[in-house]
N, CA, C and O atoms as a GROMACS GRO file, in nm:
protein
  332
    1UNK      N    1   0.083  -0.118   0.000
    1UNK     CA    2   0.000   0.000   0.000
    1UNK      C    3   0.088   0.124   0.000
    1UNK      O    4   0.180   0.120   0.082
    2UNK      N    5   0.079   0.220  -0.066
    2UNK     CA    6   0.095   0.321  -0.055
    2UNK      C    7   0.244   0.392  -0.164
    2UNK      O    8   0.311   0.495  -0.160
    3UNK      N    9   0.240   0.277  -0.248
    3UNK     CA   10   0.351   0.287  -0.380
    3UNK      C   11   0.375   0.378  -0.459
    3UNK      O   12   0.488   0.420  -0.485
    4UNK      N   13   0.267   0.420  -0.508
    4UNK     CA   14   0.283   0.567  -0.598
    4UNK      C   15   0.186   0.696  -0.494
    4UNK      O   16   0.083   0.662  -0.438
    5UNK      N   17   0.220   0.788  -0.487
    5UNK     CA   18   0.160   0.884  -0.447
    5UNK      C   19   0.074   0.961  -0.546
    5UNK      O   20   0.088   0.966  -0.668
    6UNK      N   21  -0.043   1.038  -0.447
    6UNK     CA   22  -0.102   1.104  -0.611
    6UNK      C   23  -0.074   1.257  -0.539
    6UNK      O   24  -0.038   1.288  -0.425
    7UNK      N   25  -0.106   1.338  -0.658
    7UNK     CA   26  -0.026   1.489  -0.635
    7UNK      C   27  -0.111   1.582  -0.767
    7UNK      O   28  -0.206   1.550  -0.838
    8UNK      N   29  -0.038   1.693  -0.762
    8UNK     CA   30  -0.049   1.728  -0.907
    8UNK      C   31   0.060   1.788  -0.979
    8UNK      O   32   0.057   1.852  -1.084
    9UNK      N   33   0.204   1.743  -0.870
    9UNK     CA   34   0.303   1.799  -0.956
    9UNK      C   35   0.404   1.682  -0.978
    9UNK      O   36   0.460   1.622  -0.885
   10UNK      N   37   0.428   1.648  -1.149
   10UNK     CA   38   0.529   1.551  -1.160
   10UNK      C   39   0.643   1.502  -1.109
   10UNK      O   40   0.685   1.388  -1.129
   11UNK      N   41   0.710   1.608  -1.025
   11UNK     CA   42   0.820   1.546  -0.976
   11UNK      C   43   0.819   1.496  -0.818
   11UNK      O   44   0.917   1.439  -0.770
   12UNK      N   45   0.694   1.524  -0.740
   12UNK     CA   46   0.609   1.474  -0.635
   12UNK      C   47   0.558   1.376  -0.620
   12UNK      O   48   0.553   1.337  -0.503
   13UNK      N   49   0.491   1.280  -0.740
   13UNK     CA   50   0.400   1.246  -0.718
   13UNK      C   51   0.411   1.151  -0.893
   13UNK      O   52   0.447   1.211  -0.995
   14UNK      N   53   0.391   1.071  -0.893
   14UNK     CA   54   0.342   0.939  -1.006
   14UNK      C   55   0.258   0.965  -1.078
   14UNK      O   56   0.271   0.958  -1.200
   15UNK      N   57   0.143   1.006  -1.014
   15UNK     CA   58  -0.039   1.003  -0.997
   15UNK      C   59  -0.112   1.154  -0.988
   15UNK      O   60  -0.066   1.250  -0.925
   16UNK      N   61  -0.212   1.152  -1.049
   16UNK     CA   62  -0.339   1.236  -1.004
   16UNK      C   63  -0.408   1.167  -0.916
   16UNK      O   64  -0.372   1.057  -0.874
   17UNK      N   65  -0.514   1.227  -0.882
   17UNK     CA   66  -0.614   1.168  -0.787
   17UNK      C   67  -0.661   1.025  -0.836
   17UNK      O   68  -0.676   0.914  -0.784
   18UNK      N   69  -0.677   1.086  -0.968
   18UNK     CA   70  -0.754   0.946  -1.034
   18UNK      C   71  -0.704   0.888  -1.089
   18UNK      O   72  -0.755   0.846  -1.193
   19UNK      N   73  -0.565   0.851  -1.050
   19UNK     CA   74  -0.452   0.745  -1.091
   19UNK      C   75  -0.434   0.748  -1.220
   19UNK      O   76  -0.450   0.647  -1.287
   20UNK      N   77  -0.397   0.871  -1.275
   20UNK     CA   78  -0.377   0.877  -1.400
   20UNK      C   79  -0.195   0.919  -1.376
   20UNK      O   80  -0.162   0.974  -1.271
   21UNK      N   81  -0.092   0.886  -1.483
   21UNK     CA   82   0.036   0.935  -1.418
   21UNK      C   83   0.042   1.079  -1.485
   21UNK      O   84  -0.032   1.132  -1.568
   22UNK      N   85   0.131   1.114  -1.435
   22UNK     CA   86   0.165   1.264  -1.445
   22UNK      C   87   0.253   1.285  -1.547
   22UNK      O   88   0.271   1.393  -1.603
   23UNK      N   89   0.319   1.162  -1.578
   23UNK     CA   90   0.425   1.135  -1.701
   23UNK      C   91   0.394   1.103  -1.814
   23UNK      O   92   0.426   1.172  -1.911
   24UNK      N   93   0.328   1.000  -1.826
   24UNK     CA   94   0.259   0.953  -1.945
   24UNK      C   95   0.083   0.937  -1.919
   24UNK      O   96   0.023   0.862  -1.842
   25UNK      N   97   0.036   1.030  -2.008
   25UNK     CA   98  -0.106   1.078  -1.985
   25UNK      C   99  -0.197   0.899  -2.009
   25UNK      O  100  -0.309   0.874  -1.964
   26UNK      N  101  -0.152   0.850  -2.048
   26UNK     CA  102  -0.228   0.728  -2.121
   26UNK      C  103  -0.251   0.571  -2.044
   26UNK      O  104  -0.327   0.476  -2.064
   27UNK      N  105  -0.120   0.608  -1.925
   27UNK     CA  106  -0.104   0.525  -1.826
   27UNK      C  107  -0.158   0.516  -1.689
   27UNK      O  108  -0.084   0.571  -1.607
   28UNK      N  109  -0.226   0.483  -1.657
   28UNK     CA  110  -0.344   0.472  -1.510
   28UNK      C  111  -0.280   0.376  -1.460
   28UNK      O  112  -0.212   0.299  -1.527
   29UNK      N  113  -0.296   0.368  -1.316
   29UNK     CA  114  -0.243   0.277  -1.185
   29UNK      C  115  -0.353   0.270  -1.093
   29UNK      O  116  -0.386   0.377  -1.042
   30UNK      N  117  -0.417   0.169  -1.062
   30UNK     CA  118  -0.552   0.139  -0.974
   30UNK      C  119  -0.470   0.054  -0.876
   30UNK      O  120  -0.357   0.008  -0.891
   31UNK      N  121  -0.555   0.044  -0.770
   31UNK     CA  122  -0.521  -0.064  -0.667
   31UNK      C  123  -0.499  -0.007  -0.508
   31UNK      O  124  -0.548   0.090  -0.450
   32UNK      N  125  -0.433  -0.080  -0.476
   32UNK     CA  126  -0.423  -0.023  -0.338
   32UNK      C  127  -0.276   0.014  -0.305
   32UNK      O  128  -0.227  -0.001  -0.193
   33UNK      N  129  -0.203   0.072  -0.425
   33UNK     CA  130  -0.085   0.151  -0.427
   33UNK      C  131  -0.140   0.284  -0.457
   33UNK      O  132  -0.042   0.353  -0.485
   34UNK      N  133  -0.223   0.339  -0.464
   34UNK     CA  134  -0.287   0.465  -0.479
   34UNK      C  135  -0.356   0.514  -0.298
   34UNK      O  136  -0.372   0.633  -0.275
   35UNK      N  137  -0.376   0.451  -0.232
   35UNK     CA  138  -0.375   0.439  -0.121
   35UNK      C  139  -0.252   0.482  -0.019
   35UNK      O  140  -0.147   0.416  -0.013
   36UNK      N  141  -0.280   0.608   0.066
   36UNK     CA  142  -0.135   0.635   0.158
   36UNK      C  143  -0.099   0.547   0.244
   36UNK      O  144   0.022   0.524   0.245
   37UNK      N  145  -0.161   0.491   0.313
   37UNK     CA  146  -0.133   0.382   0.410
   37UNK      C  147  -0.223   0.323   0.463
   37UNK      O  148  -0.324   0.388   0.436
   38UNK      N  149  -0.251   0.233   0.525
   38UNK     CA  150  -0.308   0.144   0.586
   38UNK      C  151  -0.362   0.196   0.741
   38UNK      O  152  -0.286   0.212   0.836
   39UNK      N  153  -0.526   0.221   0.746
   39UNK     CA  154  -0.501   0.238   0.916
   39UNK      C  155  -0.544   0.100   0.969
   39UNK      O  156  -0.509  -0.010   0.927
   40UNK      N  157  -0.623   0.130   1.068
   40UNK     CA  158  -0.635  -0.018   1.155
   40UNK      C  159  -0.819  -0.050   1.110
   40UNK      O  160  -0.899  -0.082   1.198
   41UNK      N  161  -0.847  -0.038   1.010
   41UNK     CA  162  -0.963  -0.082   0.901
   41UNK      C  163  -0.963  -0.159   0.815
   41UNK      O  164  -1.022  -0.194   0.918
   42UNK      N  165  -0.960  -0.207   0.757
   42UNK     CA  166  -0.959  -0.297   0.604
   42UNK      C  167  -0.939  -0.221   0.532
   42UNK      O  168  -0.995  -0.124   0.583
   43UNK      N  169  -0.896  -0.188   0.442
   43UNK     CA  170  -0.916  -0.088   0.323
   43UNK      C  171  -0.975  -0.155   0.206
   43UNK      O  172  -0.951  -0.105   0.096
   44UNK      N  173  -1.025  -0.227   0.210
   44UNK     CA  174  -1.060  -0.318   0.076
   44UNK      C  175  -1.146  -0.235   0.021
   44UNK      O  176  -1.116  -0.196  -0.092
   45UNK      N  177  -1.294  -0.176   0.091
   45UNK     CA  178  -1.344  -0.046   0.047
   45UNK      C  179  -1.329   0.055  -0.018
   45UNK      O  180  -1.395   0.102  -0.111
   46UNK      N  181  -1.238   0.088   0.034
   46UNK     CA  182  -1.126   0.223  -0.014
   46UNK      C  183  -1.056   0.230  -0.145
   46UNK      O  184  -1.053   0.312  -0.237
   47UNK      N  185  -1.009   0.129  -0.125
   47UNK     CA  186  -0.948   0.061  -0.262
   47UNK      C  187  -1.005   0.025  -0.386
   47UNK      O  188  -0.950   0.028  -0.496
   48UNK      N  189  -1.168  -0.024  -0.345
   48UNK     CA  190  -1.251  -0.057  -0.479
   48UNK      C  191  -1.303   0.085  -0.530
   48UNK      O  192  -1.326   0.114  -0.648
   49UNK      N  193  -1.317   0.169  -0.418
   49UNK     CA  194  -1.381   0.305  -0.443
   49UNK      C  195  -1.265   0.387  -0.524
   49UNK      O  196  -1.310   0.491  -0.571
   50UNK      N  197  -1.193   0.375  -0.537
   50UNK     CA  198  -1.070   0.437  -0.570
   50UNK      C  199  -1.042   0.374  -0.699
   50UNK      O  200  -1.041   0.445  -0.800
   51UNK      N  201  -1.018   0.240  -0.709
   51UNK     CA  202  -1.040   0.160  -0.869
   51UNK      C  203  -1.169   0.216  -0.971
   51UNK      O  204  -1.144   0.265  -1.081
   52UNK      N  205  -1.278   0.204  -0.931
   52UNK     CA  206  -1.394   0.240  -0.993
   52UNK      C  207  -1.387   0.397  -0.999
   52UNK      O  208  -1.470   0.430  -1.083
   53UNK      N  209  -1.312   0.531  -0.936
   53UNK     CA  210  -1.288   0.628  -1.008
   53UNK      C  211  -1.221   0.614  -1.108
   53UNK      O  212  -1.267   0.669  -1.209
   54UNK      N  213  -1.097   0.543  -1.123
   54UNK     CA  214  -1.019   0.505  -1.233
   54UNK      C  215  -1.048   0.504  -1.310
   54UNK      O  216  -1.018   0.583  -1.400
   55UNK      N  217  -1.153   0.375  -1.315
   55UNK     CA  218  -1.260   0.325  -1.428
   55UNK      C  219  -1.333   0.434  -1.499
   55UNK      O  220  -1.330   0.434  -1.622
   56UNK      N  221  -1.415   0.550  -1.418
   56UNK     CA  222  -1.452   0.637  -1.499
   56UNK      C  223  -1.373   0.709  -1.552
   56UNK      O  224  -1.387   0.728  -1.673
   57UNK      N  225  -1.289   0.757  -1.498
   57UNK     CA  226  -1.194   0.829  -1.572
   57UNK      C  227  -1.153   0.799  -1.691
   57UNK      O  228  -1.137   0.886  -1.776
   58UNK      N  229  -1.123   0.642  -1.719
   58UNK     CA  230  -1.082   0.612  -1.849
   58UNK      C  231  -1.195   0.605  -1.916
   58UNK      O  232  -1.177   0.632  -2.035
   59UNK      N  233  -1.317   0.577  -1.886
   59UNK     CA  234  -1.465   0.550  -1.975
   59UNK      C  235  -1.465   0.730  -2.005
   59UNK      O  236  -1.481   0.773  -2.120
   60UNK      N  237  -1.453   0.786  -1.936
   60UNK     CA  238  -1.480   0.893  -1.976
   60UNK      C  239  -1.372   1.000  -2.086
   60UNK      O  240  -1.396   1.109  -2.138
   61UNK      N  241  -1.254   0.914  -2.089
   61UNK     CA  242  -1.174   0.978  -2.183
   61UNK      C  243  -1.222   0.922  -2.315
   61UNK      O  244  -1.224   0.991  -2.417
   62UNK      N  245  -1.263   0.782  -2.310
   62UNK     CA  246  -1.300   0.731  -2.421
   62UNK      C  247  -1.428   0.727  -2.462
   62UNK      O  248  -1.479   0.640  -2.531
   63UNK      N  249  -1.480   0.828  -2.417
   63UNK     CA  250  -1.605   0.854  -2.442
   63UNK      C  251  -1.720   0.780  -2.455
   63UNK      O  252  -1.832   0.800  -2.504
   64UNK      N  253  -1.649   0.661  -2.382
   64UNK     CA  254  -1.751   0.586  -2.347
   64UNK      C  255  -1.885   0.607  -2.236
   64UNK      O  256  -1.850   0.679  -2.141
   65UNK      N  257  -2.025   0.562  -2.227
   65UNK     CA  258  -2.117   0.616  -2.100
   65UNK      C  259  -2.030   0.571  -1.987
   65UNK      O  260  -1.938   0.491  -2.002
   66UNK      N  261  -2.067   0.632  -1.862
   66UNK     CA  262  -2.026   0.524  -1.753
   66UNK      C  263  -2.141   0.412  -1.714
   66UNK      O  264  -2.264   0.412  -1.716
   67UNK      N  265  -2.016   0.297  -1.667
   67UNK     CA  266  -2.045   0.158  -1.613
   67UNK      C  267  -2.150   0.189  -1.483
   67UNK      O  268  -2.136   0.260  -1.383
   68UNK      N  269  -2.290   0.082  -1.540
   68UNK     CA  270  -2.374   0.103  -1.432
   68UNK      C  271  -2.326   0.062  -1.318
   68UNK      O  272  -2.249  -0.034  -1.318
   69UNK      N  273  -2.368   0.136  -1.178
   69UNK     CA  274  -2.298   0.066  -1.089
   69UNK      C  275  -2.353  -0.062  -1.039
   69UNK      O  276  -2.468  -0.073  -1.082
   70UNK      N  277  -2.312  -0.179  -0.955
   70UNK     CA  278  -2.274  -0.304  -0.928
   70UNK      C  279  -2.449  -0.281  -0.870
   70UNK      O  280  -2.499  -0.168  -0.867
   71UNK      N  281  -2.514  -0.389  -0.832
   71UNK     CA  282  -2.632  -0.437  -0.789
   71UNK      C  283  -2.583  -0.441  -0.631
   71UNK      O  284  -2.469  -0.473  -0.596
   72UNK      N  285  -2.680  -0.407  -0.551
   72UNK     CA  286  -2.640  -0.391  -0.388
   72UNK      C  287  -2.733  -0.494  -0.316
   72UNK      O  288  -2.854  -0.490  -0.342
   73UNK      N  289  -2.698  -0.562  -0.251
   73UNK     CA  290  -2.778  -0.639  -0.134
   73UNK      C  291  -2.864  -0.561  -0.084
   73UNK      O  292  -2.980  -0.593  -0.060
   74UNK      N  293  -2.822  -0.470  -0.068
   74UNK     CA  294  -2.897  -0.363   0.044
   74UNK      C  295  -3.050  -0.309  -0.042
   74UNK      O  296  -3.168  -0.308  -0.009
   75UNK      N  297  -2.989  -0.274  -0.145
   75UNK     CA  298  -3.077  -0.277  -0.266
   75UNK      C  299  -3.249  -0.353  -0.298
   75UNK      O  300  -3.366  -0.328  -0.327
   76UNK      N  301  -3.185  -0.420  -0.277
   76UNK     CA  302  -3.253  -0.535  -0.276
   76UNK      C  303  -3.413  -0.549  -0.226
   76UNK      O  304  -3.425  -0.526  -0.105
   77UNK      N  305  -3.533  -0.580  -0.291
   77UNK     CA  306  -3.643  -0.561  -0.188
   77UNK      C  307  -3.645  -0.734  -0.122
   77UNK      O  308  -3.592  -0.835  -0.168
   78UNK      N  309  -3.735  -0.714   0.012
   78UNK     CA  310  -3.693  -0.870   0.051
   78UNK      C  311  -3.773  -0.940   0.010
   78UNK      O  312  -3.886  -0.894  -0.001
   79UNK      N  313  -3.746  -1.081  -0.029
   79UNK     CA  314  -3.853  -1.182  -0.071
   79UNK      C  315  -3.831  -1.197  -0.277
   79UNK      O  316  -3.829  -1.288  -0.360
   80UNK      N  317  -3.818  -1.039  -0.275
   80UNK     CA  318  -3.785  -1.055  -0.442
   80UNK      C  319  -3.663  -1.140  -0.489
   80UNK      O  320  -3.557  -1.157  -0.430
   81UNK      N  321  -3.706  -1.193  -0.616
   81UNK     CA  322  -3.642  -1.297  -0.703
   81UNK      C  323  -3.529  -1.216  -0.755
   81UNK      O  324  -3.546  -1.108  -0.812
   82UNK      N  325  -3.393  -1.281  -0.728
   82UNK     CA  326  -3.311  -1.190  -0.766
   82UNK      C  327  -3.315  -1.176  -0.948
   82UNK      O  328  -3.376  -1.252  -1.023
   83UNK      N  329  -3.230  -1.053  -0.990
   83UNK     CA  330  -3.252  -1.011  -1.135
   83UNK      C  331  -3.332  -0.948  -1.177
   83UNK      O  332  -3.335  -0.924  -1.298
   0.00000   0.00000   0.00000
């Protein structure tokens, strides 16, 4: 955790926020090296939330729509058939 830093000045920093590099515009870094450190939580959260900005970011350079988001348990009414 905590491999590339994000910033907004190249010689600081790897990364933008949205893990895009600062060097080569075309190259993105997701994961949980975009992450400063680890507290005493899981970060697994953090980390998917942080991947899926990524994700738009590149859908959105490529002008693609954005990706609906994921189906939620929570979502969910009870008793209903999933799908």
């Amino acid at each position: 955790m905590g491999i590339h830093w994000t910033g907004s000045a190249p010689r600081a920093s790897p990364t933008d926020w949205d893990g895009r590099s600062l060097t080569y515009p075309t190259l993105f870094l997701a994961g949980a090296g975009l992450s400063p450190t680890t507290g005493t939580a899981n970060p697994t959260t953090t980390v998917a939330a942080r991947s899926l900005r990524t994700v738009a970011t590149i859908e959105a350079g490529f002008g693609l729509p954005a990706s609906p988001p994921a189906a939620s348990p929570v979502d969910a009414t009870p008793g209903a058939p999933p799908g």
